[in-house]
Legacy VTK file of the C-alpha trace (Angstrom):
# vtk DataFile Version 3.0
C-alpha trace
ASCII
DATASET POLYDATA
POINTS 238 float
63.256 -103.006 121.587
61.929 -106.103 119.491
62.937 -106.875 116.464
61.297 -110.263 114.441
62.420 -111.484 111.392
61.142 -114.277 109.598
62.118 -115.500 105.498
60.889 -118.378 103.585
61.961 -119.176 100.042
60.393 -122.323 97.835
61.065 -123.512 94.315
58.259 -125.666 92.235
57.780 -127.300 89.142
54.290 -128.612 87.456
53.165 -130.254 84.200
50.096 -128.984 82.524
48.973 -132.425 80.582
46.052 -130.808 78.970
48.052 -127.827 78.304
51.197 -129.407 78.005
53.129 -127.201 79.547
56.016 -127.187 82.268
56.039 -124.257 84.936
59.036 -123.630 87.257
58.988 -120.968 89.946
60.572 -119.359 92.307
59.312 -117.262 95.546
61.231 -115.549 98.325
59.248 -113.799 101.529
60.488 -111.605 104.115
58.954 -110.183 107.291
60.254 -107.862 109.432
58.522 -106.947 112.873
60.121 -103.981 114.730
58.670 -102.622 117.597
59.917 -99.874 120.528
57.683 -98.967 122.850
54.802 -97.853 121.384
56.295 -97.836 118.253
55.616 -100.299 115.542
57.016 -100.990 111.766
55.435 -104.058 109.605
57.595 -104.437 106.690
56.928 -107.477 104.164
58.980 -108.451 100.851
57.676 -111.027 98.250
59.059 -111.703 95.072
57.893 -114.087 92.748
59.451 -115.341 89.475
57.117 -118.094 87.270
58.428 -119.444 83.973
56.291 -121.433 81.270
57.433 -123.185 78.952
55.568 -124.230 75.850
55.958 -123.663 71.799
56.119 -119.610 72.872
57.716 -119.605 76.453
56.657 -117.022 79.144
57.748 -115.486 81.947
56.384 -114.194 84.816
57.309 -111.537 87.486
56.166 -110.485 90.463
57.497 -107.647 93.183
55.513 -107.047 96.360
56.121 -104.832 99.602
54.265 -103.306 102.153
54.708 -101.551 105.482
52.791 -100.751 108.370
54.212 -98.369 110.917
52.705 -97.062 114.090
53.726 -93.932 116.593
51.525 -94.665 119.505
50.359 -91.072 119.501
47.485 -91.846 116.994
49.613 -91.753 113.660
49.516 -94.750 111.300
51.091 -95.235 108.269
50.293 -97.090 105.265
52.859 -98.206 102.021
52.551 -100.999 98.910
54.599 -101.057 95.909
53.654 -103.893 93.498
55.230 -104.701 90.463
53.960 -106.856 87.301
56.100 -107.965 84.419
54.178 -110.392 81.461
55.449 -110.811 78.468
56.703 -107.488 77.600
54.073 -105.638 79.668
54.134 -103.885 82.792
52.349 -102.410 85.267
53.671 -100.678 88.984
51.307 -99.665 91.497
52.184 -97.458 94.734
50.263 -95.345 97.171
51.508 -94.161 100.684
48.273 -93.186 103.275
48.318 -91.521 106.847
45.407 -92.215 109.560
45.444 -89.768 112.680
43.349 -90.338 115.586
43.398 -88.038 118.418
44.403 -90.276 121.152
42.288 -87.808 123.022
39.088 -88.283 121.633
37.417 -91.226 119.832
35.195 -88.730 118.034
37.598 -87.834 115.271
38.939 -89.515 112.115
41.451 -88.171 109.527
42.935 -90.119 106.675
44.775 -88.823 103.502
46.414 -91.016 100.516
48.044 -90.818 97.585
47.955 -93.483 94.746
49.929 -93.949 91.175
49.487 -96.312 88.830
51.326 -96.865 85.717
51.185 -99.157 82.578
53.577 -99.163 79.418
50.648 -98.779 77.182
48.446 -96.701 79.237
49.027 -92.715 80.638
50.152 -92.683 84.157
47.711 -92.058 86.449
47.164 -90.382 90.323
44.704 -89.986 92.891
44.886 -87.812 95.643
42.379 -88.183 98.711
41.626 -86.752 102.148
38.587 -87.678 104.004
37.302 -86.941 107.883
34.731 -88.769 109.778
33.235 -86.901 112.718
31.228 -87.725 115.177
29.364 -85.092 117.148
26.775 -86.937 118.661
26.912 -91.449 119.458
24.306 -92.125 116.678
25.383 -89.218 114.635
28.230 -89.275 111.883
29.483 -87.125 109.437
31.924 -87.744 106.889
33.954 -85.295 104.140
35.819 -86.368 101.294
37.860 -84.687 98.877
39.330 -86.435 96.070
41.674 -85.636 92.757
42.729 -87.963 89.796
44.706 -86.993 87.616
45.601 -88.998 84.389
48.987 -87.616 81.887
47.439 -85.766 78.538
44.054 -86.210 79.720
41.586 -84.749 81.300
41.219 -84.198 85.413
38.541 -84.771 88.134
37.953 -83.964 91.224
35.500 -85.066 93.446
33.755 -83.449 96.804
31.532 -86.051 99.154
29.375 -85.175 102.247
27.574 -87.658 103.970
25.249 -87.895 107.439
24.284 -91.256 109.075
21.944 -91.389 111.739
21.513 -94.825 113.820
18.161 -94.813 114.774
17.987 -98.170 116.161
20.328 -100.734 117.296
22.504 -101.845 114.422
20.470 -99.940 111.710
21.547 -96.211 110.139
19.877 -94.206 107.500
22.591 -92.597 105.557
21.990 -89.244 103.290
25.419 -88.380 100.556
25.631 -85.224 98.550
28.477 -85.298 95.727
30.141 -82.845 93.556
32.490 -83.945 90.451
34.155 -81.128 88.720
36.208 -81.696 85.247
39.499 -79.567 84.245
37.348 -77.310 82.138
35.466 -76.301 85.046
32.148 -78.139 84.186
30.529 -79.574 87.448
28.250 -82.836 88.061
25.767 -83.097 91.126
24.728 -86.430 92.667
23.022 -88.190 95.703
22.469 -91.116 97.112
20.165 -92.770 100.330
20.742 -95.795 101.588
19.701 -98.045 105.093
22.346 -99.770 106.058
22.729 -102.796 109.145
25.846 -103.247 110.858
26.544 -107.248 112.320
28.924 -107.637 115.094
32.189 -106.346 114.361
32.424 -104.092 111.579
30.810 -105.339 108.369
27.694 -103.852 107.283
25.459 -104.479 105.056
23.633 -101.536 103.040
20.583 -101.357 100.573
20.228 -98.062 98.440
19.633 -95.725 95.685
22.438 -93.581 94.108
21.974 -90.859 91.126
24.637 -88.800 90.020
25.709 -87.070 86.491
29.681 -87.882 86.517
31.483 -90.739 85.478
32.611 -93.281 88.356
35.677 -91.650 89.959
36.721 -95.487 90.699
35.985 -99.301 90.130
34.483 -99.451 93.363
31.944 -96.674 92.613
28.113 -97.840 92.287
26.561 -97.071 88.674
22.825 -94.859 89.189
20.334 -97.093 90.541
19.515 -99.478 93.453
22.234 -100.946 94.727
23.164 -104.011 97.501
26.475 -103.633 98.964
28.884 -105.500 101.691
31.022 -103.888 103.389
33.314 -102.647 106.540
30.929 -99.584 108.374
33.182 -96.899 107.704
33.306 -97.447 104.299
30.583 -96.700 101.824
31.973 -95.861 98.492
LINES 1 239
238 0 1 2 3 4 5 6 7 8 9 10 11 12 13 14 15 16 17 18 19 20 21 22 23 24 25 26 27 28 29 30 31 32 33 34 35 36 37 38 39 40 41 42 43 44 45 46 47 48 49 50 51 52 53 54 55 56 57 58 59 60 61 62 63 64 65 66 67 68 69 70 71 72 73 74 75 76 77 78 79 80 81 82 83 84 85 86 87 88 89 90 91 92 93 94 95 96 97 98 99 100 101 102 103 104 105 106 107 108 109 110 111 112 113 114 115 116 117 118 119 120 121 122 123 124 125 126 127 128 129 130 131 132 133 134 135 136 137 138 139 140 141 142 143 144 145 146 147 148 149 150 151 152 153 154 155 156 157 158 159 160 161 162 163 164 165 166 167 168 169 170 171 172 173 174 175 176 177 178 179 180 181 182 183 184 185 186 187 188 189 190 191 192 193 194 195 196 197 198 199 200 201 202 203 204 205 206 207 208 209 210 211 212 213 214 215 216 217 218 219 220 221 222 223 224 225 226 227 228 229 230 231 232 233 234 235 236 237
């Protein structure tokens, strides 16, 4: 058994002359390392406290953890809490995930997460995801995704992906996605997208393509209809 532990606190002070303004803050870290056998837990702690003072004074605070744990028989698992305070606002952020893969096969991916998000002026609101990337063939892939958001007094969505990438030479892949977005009332919105993508050494890829779909953008990340140019890591196209 290992167990690592690390801390570091600072205080600071600055003068804004344009401004003219005076900030003092305050930041403590913690890390914790844990491991047994195959076993391994990641666990780190920041808070952050930043005060300005100036005809209307501010303040500032921050709350930050995350942890990391692994089993050794193919389970990961994934955790962040943040925390905002500004000036009588506020906004918390969580989501726990799980990764599984088969430490008997390489062919198989699963990963499922859960996300909340919640603002004082602003409904709370959740997402709910599972997605599976198979690999029957070495150039082949398939991927499944199934997602749900939810938002408080308004309405839902889910959201169904399937997508096929072939790599037909060295480094390039044509990729083909079907979508399906269905509302609360039933009401359901197709979409596709192609794209060619490269992948450099490593794992980021770069990926040129059309996309053309009826629902509203499940997230930020989403592409509006139209060409698009995206960077990315491979496994991720969304």
């Amino acid at each position: 058994m290992v167990l690592l532990a690390s801390s570091s606190f600072s205080l600071g002070r600055s003068h804004d002359f344009v401004k003219d303004t005076t900030s003092r803050s305050i930041a403590l870290t913690l890390k914790l390392d844990y491991r047994l056998g195959e076993r391994r837990i990641d666990v780190l702690t920041k808070y952050e406290r930043k005060r300005t003072v100036t005809e209307a004074t501010s303040l500032v605070t921050n709350l930050e953890l995350r942890f990391k744990s692994a089993f050794g028989n193919g389970v990961t698992t994934f955790g962040d809490y943040t925390s905002n305070r500004f000036e009588g606002e506020s906004e918390t952020r969580a989501s726990f995930a799980l990764a599984y893969r088969p430490i008997f096969t390489d062919k198989i991916d699963l990963f499922a997460q859960y996300e909340t998000e919640i603002k004082r002026t602003l409904p709370r609101q959740q997402v709910v995801s599972v997605e599976a990337i198979y690999m029957p063939l070495a150039k082949v892939t398939l991927f499944g995704k199934y997602a749900s958001k939810r938002h408080e007094a308004m309405t839902n969505l889910s959201l169904f992906i399937m997508r096929l990438s072939y790599q037909f030479v060295p480094h390039l892949d044509l990729t083909g996605e079907g979508r399906i977005s269905k509302a609360m009332d039933g009401e359901r919105f197709p979409g596709y997208a192609i794209e060619i993508g490269y992948q450099h050494e490593g794992h980021l890829r770069f990926a040129f393509g059309y996309r053309n779909s009826q629902s509203q953008r499940f997230n930020a990340t989403e592409h509006q209809n139209g060409v698009y140019l995206k960077i990315g890591a491979a496994t991720t196209l969304d």
